[in-house]
N, C-alpha and C positions, 0 to 999 in steps of 0.2 A: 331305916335299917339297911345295912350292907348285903346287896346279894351274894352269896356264897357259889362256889362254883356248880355247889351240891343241889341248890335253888333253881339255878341256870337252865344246867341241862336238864332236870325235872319235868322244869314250865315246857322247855323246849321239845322235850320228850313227849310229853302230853298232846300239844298241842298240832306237831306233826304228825301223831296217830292218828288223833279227831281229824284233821284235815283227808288221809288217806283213808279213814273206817268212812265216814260223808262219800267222799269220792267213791271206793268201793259198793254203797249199800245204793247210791244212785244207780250205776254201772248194773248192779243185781235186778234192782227193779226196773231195768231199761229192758233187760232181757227175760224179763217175763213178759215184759208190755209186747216185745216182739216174737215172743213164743207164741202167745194168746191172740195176736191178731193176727197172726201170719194164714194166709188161706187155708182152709179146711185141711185140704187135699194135700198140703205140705209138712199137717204137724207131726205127722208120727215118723217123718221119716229125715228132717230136720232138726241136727240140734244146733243150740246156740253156744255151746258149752266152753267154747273157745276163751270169749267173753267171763262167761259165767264162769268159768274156773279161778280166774286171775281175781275178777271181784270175791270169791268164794273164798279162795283162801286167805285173801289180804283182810277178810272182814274175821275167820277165826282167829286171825294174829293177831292184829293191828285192835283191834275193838276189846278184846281182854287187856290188853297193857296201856289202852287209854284207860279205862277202869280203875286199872289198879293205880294205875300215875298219880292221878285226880282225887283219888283216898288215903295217898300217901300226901299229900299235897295238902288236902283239906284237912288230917290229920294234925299233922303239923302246922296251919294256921289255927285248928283251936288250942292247941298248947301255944302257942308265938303271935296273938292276933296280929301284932306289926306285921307279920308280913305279908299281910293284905297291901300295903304301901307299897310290896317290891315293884320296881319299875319293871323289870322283865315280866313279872304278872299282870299289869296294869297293859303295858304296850301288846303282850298278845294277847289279851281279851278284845283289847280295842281294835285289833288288827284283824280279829276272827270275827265281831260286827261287822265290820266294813268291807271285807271278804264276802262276809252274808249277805249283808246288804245291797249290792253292787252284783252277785251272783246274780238276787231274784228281778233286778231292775235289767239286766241283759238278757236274762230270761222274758221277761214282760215285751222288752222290746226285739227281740228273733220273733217271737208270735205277729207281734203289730206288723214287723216286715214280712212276714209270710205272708197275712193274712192281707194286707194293704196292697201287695203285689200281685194278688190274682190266684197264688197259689193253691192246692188246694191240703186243705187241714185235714189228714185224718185221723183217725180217732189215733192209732199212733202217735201223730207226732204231738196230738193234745196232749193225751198222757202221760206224754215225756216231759211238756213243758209243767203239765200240771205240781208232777212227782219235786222236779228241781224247785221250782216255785213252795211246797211244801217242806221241803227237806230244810233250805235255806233259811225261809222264814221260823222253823223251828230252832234252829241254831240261832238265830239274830235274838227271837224273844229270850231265850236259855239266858243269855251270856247279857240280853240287857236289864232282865232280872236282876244276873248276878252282880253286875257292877250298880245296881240301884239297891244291892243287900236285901232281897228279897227271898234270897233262900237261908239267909243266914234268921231273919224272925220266923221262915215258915219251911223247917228244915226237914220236917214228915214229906210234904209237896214236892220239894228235889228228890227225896226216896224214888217216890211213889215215878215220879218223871223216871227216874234212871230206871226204873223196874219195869215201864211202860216200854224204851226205848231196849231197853234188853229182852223183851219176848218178840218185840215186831222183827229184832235182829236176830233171830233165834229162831223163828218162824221161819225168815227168808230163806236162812244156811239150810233148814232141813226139806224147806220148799225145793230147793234147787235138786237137791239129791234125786226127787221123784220127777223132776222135769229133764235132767240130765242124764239119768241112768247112771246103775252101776260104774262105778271105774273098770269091770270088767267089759260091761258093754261101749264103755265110751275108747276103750282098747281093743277091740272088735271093729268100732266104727271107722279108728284110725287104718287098720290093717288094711279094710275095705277101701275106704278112700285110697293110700295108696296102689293099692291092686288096680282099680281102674287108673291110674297117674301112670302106672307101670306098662297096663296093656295099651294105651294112648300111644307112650313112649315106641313101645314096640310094632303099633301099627303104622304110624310113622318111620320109624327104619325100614320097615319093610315096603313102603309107600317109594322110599328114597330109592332104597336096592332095586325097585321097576323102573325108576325112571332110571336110573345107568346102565341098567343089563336088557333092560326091553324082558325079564322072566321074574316069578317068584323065588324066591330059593327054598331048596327041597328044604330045609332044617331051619332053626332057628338060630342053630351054631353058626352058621352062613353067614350072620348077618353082625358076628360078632369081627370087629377091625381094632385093634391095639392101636394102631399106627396113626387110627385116624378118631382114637378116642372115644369108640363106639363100645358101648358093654351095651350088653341085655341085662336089666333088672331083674330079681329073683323074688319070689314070695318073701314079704318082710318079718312073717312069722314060723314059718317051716325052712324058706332058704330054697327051697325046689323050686328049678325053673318053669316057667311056664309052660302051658301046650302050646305046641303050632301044627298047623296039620295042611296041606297043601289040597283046595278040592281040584281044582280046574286050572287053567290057564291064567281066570281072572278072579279066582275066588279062593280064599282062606281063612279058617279056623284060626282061634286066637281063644285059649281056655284056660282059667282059675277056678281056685274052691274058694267063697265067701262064706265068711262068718253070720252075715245077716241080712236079710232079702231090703230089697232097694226097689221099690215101684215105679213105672214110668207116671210121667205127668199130664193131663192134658194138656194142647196147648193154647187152649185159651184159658187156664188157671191165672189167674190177677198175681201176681208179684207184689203190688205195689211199691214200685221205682225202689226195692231194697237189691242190693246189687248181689247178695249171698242167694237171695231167693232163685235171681234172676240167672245166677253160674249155673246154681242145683237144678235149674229147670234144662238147662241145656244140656247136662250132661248125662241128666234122665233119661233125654229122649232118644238118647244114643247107647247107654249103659245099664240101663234099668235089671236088674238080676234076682232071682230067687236064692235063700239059703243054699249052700254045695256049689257042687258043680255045674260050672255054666259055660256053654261056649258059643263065641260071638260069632257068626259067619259075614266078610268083609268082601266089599268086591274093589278091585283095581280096573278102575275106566282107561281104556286103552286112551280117552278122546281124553280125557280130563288129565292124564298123564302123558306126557309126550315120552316116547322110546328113545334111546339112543340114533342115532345118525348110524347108519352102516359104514362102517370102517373101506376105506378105496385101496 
């Protein structure tokens, strides 16, 4: 039977979804595996949602319109069995085995190289391999199934599959919601990360300004230069600029209002070699803040800064 254009991009439609809903729902359970093992003392104040947003939303879109593709699809082979023959169905079935197949066998083998090399496994990154390992081999069996016509004599057991795979996915999306907090909180979270990106910025200009002038500047206005491409950053939610407050010769205030308390770290808390862990931990030990109003007192090292040269 002749493909129709209508046929085409259907199969194609479909099977681009499944390939992005797979990627996405891996992606989702990556970051729970890294939510749940990440140290103690870093869950509540880490999120992974960055990640998890991108798989979160691609899996409510992309996973309903594979569904529906797939029953429009299968629809119409039981009105038209010929076009069980179409080559563009037959070629991406075949194409989506060996996609699968070849996933879970590079999967198999990144473990054998990890583990052959000394490295060391932990339960992370087992889990990861585990997850892909399972996800993959599910899709491989589905689709050799289908191309051996086994869901066409046992068509309750595809239901009952797709209604299986639809609450684990269903599950995930609403799991996420309580691992990532509110969109108000994760808007909160943004504001705050910025705030500290902001007073970094500024305690560096003002770091700069010692070392040209050999003083602090009385203001914060000071330190603002057009010419030379210098603004001072403002609160990304109010628009007020920051405090600065001048203590001493060598010492200065630098003050925000935060959304949500940030705890410092100890520093011998484990990371394990994750490199987000490993930023959040350094920026703790310098930033760590309660709910309101906080302000940081900074010192300028005459020694660790060299002064200007005296003009002759």
């Amino acid at each position: 039977m002749k493909t129709t254009p209508k046929d085409f991009f259907l199969w194609i439609g479909a099977m681009i979804a499944l390939y992005f809903s797979v990627g996405s729902f891996i992606k989702l359970l990556f970051e729970y595996i890294d939510r749940f093992t990440a140290p103690t003392a870093l869950l509540h104040i880490y999120s992974y949602s960055g990640g998890m947003r991108f798989a979160l939303a691609s899996m409510i879109v992309l996973f309903p319109v594979y569904i529906v593709l797939m029953r429009l699809l299968q629809k119409d082979i039981r009105l038209h069995p010929e076009k069980k023959e179409l080559w563009v169905r037959k070629w991406l079935i075949i194409l989506t085995i060996f996609a699968a197949g070849a996933g879970m066998l590079i999967d198999l083998i990144v473990l054998l190289i990890t583990f052959l090399g000394g490295e060391l496994v932990t339960i992370a990154f087992f889990l990861k391999v585990l997850t892909v390992f399972l996800v993959f081999s599910s899709v491989f069996y589905y689709y050799i199934q289908d191309v051996r016509g086994e869901w066409e004599k046992n068509e309750k057991a595809s239901k009952n599959i797709g209604y299986a795979v639809g609450f684990m996915v269903l599950v995930g999306i609403v799991g996420s919601f309580f691992v990532m907090g509110s969109p108000a909180q994760q808007r909160a979270y943004r504001f705050d990360k910025d705030r500290i990106s902001a007073l970094q910025n500024i305690q560096s200009t003002v770091e700069q300004y010692y070392r040209e002038k050999g003083e602090l500047p009385k203001s914060i206005s000071e330190l603002k230069d057009p010419l030379l491409s210098i603004y001072i950053p403002t609160d990304p939610e109010t628009g007020k600029e920051y405090s600065y407050e001048v203590v001493d010769a060598t010492h200065f205030k630098i003050c925000a209002t935060f959304s949500l308390p940030f705890e410092n770290i100890a520093k011998d808390t484990p990371t394990k070699g994750d490199w987000r862990l490993e930023d959040l931990k350094r920026t703790a030990q310098d930033w760590s803040h309660k709910a309101g109003d906080v302000c940081f007192t900074r010192t300028v090292d005459p020694k660790r800064i060299a002064k200007p040269l005296p003009v002759k």
